[in-house]
BALOPA-280648 format. One record per residue (C-alpha): residue number from 1; residue in three letters; x, y, z. Coordinates in pm, 1 decimal. Layout:
N
(pt NUM,'ALA',(X,Y,Z))
...
***
This chain:
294
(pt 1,'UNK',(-1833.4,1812.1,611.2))
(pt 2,'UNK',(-1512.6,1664.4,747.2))
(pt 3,'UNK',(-1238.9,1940.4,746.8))
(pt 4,'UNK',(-1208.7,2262.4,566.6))
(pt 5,'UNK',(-944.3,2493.6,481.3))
(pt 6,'UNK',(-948.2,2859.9,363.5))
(pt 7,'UNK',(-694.3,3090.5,238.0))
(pt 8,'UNK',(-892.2,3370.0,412.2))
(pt 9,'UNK',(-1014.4,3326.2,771.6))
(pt 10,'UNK',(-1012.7,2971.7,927.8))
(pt 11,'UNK',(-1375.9,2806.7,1005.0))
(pt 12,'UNK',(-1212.0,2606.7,1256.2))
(pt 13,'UNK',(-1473.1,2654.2,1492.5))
(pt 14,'UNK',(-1745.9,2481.8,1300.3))
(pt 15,'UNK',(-1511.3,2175.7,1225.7))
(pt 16,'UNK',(-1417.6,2136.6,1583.3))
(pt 17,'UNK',(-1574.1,1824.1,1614.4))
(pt 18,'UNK',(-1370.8,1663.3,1279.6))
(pt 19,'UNK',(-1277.0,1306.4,1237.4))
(pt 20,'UNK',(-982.2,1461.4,1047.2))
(pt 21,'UNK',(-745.1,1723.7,1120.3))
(pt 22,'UNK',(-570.6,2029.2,982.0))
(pt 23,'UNK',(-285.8,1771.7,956.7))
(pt 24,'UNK',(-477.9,1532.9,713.9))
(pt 25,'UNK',(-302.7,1435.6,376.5))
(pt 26,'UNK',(-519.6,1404.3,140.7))
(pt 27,'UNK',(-524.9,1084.1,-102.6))
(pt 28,'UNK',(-621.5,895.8,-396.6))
(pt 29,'UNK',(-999.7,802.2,-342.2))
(pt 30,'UNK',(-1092.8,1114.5,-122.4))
(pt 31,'UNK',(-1383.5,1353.8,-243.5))
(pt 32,'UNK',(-1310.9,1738.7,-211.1))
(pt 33,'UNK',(-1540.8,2023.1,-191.2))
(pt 34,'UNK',(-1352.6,2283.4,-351.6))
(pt 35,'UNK',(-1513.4,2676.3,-315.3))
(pt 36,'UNK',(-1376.0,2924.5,-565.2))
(pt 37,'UNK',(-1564.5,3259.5,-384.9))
(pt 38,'UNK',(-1765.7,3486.1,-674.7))
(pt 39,'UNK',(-1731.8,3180.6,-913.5))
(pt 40,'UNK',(-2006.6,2917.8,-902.9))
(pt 41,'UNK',(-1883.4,2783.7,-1240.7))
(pt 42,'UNK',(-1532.6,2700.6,-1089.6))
(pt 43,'UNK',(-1687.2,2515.7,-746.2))
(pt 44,'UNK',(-1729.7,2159.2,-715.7))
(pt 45,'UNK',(-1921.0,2017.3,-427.9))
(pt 46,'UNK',(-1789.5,1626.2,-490.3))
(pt 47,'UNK',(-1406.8,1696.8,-651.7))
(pt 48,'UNK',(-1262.0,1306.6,-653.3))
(pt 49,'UNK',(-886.6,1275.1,-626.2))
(pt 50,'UNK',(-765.2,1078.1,-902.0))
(pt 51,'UNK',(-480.0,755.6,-886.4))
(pt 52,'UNK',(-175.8,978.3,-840.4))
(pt 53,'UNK',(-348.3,1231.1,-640.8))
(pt 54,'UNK',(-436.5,1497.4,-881.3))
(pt 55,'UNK',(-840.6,1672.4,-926.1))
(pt 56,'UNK',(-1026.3,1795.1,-1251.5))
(pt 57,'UNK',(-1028.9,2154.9,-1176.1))
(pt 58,'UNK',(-1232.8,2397.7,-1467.2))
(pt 59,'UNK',(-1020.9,2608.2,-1645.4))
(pt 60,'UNK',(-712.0,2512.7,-1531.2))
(pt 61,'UNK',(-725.2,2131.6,-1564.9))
(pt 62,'UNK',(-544.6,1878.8,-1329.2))
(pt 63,'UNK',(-344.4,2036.3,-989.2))
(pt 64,'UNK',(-172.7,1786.5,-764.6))
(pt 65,'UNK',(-254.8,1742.9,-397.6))
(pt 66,'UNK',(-167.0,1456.7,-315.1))
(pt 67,'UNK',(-26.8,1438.4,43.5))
(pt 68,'UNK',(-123.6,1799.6,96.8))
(pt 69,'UNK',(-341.4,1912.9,373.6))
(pt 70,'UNK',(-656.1,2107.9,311.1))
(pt 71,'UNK',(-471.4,2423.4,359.8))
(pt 72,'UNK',(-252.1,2345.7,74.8))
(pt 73,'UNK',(-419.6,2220.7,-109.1))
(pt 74,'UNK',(-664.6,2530.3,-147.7))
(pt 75,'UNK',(-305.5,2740.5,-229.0))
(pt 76,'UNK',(-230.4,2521.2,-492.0))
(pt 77,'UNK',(-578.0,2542.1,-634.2))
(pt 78,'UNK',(-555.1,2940.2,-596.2))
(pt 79,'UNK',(-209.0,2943.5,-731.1))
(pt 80,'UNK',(-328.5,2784.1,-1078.0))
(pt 81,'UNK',(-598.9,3006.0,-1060.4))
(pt 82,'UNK',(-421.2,3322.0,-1038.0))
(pt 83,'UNK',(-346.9,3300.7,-1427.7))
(pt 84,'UNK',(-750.6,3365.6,-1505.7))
(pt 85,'UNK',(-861.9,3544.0,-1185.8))
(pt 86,'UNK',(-725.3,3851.3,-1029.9))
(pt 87,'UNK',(-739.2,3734.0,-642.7))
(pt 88,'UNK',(-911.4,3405.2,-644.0))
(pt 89,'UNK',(-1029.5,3305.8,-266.4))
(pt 90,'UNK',(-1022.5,2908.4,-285.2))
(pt 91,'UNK',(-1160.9,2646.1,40.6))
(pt 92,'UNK',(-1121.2,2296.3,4.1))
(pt 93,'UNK',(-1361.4,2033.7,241.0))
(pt 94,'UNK',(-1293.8,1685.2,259.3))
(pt 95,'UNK',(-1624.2,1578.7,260.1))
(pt 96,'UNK',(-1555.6,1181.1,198.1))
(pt 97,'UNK',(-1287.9,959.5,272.4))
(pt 98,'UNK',(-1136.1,747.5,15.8))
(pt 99,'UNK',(-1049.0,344.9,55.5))
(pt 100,'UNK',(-748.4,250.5,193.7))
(pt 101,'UNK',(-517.0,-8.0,40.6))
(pt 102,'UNK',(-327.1,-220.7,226.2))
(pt 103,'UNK',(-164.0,-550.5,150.1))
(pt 104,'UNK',(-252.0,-927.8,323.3))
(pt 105,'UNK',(59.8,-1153.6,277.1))
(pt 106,'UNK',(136.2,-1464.7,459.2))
(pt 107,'UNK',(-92.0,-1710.1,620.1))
(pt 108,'UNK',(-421.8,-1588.7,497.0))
(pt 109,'UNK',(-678.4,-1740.5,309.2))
(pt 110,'UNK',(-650.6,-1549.7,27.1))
(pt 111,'UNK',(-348.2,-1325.3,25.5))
(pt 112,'UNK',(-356.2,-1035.0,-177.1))
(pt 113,'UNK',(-397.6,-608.9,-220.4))
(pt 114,'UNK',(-754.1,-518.8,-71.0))
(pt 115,'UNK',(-950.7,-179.4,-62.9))
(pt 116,'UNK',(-1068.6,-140.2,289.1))
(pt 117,'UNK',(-1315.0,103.9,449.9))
(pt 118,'UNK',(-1106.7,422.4,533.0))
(pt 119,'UNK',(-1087.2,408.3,921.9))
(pt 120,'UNK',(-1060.9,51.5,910.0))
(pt 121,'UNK',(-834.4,-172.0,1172.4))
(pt 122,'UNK',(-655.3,-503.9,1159.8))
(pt 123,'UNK',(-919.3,-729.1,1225.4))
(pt 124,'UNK',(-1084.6,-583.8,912.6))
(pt 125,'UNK',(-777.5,-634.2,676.9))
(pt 126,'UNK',(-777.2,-976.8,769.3))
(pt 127,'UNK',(-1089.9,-1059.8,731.2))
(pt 128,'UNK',(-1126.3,-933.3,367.4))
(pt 129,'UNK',(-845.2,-1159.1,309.7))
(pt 130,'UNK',(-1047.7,-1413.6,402.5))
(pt 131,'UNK',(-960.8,-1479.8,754.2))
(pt 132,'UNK',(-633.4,-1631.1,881.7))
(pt 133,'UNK',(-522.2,-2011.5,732.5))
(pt 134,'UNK',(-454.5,-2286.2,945.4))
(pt 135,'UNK',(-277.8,-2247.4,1255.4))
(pt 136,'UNK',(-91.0,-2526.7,1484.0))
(pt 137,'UNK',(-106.7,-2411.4,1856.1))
(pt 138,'UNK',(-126.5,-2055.8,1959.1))
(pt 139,'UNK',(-197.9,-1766.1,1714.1))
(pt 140,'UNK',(140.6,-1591.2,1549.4))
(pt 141,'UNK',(252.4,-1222.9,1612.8))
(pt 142,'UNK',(117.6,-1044.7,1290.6))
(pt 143,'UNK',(415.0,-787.6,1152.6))
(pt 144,'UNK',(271.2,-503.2,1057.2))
(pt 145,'UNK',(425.7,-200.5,837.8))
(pt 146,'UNK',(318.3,117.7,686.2))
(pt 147,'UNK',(502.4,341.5,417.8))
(pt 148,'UNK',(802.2,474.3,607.5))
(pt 149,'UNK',(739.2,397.4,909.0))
(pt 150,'UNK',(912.0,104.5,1133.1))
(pt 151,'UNK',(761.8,-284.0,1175.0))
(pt 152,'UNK',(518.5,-308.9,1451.5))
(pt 153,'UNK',(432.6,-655.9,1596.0))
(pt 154,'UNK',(79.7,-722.8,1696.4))
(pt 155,'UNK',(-8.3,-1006.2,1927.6))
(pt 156,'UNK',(-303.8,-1226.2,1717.6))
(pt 157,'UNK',(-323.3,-1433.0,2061.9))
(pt 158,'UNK',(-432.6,-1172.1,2235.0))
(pt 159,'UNK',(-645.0,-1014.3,1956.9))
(pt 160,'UNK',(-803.1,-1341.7,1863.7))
(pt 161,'UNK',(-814.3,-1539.6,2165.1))
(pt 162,'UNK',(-791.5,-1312.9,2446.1))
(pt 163,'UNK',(-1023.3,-1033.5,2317.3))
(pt 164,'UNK',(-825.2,-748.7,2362.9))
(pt 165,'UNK',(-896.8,-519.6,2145.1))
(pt 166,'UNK',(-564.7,-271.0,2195.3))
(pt 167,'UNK',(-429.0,-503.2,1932.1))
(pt 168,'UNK',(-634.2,-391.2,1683.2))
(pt 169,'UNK',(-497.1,-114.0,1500.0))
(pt 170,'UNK',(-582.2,122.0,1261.6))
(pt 171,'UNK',(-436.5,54.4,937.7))
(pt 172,'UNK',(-278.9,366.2,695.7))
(pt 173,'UNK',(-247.8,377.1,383.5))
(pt 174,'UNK',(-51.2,121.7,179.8))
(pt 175,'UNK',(-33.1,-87.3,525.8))
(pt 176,'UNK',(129.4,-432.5,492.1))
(pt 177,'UNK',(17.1,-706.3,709.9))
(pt 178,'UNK',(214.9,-1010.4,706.6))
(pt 179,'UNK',(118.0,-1356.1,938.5))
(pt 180,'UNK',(373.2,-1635.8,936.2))
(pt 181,'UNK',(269.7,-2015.6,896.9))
(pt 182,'UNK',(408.3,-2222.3,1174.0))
(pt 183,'UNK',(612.5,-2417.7,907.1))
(pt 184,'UNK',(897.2,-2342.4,751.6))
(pt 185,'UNK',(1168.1,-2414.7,451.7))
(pt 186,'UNK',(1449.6,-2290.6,261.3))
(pt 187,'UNK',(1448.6,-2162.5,-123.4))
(pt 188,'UNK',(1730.7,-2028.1,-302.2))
(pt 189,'UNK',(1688.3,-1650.7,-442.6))
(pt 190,'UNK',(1981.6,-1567.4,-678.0))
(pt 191,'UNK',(2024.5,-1302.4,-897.5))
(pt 192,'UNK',(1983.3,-938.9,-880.4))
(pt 193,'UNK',(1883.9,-900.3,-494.3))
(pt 194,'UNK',(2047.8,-764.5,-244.3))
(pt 195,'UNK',(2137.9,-1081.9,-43.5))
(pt 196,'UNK',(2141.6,-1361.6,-284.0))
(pt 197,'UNK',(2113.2,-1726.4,-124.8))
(pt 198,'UNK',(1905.4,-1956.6,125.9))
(pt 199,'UNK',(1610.2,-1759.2,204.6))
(pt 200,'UNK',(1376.0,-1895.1,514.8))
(pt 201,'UNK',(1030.7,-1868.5,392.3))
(pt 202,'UNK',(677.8,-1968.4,552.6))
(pt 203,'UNK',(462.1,-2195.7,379.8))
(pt 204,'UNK',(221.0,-2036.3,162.0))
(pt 205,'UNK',(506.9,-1774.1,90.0))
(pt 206,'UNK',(530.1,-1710.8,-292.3))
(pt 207,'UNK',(782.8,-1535.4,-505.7))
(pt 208,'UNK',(673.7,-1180.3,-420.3))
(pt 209,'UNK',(778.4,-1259.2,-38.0))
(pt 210,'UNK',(1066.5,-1417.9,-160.1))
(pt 211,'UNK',(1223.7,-1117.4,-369.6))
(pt 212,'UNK',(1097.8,-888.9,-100.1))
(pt 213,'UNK',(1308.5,-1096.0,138.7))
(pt 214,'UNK',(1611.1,-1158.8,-30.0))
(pt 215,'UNK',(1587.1,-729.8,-110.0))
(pt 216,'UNK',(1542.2,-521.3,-363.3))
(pt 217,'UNK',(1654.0,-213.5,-300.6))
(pt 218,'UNK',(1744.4,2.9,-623.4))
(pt 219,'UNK',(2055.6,-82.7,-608.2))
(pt 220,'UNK',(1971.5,-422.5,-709.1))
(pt 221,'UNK',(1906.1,-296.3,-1046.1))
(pt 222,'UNK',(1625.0,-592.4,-1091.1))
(pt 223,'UNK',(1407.1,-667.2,-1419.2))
(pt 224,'UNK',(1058.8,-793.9,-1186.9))
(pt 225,'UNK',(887.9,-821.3,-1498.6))
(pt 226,'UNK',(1091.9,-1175.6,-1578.6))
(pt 227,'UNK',(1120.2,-1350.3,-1236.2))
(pt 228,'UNK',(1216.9,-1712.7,-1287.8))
(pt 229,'UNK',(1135.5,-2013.1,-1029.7))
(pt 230,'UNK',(1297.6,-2357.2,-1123.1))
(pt 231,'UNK',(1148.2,-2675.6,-933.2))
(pt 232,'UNK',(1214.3,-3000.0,-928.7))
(pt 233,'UNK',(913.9,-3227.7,-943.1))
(pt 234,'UNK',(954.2,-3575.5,-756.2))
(pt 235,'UNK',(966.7,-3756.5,-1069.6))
(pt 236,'UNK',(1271.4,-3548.2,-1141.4))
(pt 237,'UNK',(1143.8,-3292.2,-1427.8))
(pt 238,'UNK',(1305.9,-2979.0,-1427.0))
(pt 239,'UNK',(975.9,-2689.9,-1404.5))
(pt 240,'UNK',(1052.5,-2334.3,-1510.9))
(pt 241,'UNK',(829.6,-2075.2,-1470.9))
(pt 242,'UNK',(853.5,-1663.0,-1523.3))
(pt 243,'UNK',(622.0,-1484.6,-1359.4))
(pt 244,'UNK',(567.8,-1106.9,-1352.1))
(pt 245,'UNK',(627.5,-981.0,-1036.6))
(pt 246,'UNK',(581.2,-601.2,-1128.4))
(pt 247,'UNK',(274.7,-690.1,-1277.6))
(pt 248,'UNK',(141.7,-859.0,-944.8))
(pt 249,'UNK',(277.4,-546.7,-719.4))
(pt 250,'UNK',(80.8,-340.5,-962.1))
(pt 251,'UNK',(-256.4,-504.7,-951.8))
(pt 252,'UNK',(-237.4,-681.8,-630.3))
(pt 253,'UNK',(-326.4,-1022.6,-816.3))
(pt 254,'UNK',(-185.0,-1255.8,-593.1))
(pt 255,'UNK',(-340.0,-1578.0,-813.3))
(pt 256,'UNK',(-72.9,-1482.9,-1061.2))
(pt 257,'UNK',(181.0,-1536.7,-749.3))
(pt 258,'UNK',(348.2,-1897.3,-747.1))
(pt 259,'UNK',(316.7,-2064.0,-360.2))
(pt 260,'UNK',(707.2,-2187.1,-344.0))
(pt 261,'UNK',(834.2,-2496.4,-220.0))
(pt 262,'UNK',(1145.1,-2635.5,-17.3))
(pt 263,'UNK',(1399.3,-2625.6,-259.7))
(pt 264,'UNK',(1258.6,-2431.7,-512.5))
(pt 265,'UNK',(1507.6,-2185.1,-680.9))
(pt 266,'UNK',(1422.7,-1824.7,-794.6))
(pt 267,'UNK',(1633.0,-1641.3,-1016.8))
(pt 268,'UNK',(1605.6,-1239.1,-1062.8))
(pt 269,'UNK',(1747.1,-1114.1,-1372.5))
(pt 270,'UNK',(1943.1,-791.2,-1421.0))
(pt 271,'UNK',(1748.1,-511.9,-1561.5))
(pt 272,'UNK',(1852.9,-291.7,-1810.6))
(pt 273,'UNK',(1948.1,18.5,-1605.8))
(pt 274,'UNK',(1631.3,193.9,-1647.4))
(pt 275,'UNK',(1384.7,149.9,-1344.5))
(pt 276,'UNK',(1131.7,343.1,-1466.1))
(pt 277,'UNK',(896.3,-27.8,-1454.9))
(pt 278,'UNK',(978.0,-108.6,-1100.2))
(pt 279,'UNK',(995.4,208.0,-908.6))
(pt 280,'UNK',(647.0,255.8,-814.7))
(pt 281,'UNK',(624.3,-59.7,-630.6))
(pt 282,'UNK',(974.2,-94.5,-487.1))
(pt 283,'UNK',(909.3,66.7,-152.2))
(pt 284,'UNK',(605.6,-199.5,-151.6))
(pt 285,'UNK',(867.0,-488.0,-200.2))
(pt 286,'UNK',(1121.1,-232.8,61.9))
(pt 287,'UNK',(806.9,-254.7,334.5))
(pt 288,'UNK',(712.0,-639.5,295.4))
(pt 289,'UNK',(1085.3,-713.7,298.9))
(pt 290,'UNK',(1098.7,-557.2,654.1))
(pt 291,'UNK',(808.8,-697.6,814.2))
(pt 292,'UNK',(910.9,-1058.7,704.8))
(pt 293,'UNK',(1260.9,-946.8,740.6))
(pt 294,'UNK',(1585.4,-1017.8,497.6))
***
């Protein structure tokens, strides 16, 4: 047993030892133990929170918590109980840790979204991306950014080829790790971004880094579902293409991604108003588009 939280007296004593703390947020992919005192029928020793963060409970159906700690989330538990039981007593354990996501971009074998180990650390993001692509010289600086929080750079010389292991962080939840190819080329990204033009890409870059770095902040107002790219081949044939880039965000598909090329165009239509499609996934396109930087 991890962590638990009572409404009644804290246990803290017994949890001392606890990989997590009273400050944990619970996510997607954890598994609760959730005590309703006097009620058996009401208790579930393995409680898995759902995508979107909400648990099963008996009797009073789904109850958010979702980025609440322990604590809370026993209150909210207790709160929808109230409504069948006079004064119900509720502890919630975190008895298993749920997979992290995190996303590889860049210079990777095999870019993509990846479910990683909870507790896991750099090297082990990369590696489930199949371990870095080919590299001319000394190892980049990785970029590396969580949900809200600022860019942090992390030396993969001294990681890789110097063995030291400070440089392997922990990664958080929705992490995105980006590595830069040592080449380099321009692509235009018009449209509905925020800064519409020549945008410096890395090879092995595709459209998702491309949008990201061009931004797409709401204000935008983009349609990601209908994301042109317009080559021309060197026979001179005009190639169009529309990929999905919502789609891709959504199930971290990267094979559905197009690898862009110097001169390539990408065009990113106005959306109707509504961003009902997008907004899930726009503070993913908001954290690549720091890390590789627009």
């Amino acid at each position: 047993m991890l962590c638990l939280a009572t409404l009644t007296a804290p246990l803290r004593p017994a949890f001392a030892d606890a990989p997590v703390g009273d400050d944990y947020k619970i996510r997607s992919g954890d598994v609760l133990a959730v005590t309703v005192f006097g009620e058996p029928s009401l208790s579930q020793p393995q409680l898995k929170v759902l995508p979107g963060g909400a648990v099963v409970e008996p009797l009073v159906g789904e109850v958010n918590v979702g980025g609440l700690t322990p604590t809370q989330a026993a209150q909210a538990l207790a709160t929808a109980l109230k409504r069948y039981l006079r004064h119900p007593q509720v502890t919630v354990a975190v008895e298993q840790l749920g997979p992290v996501n995190v996303y590889v971009l860049g210079n990777v074998k095999l870019p993509g979204k990846y479910l990683v180990e909870p507790q896991s650390r750099l090297m082990d993001a990369i590696a489930a991306a199949g371990g870095l692509g080919p590299v001319d010289g000394d190892y980049p600086d990785a970029k590396v950014s969580t949900a809200g929080g600022e860019p942090k750079t992390v030396s993969l010389q001294k990681l890789f080829k110097e063995g030291d292991l400070s440089e392997n962080q922990p990664v958080e939840p929705d992490t995105t790790i980006y590595i830069p190819s040592p080449l380099t080329f321009n692509v235009q990204v018009l449209g509905a971004v925020d800064h519409a033009g020549d945008v410096p890409l890395h090879e092995g870059d595709g459209i998702v880094v491309a949008v990201a770095r061009a931004g797409n902040s709401p204000n935008a107002q983009a349609d990601l579902n209908h994301v042109v790219i317009r080559r021309v081949e060197t026979n001179g044939k005009v190639m169009t293409k529309t990929v999905n880039v919502y789609e891709i965000l959504k199930t971290g598909d990267t094979s559905k991604d197009v690898p862009l090329k110097k001169g390539d165009t990408v065009y990113v239509p106005q959306g109707s108003g509504k961003h009902d499609a997008m907004s899930p996934f726009s503070s993913v396109l908001y954290a690549i588009g720091r890390i590789v930087g627009f």
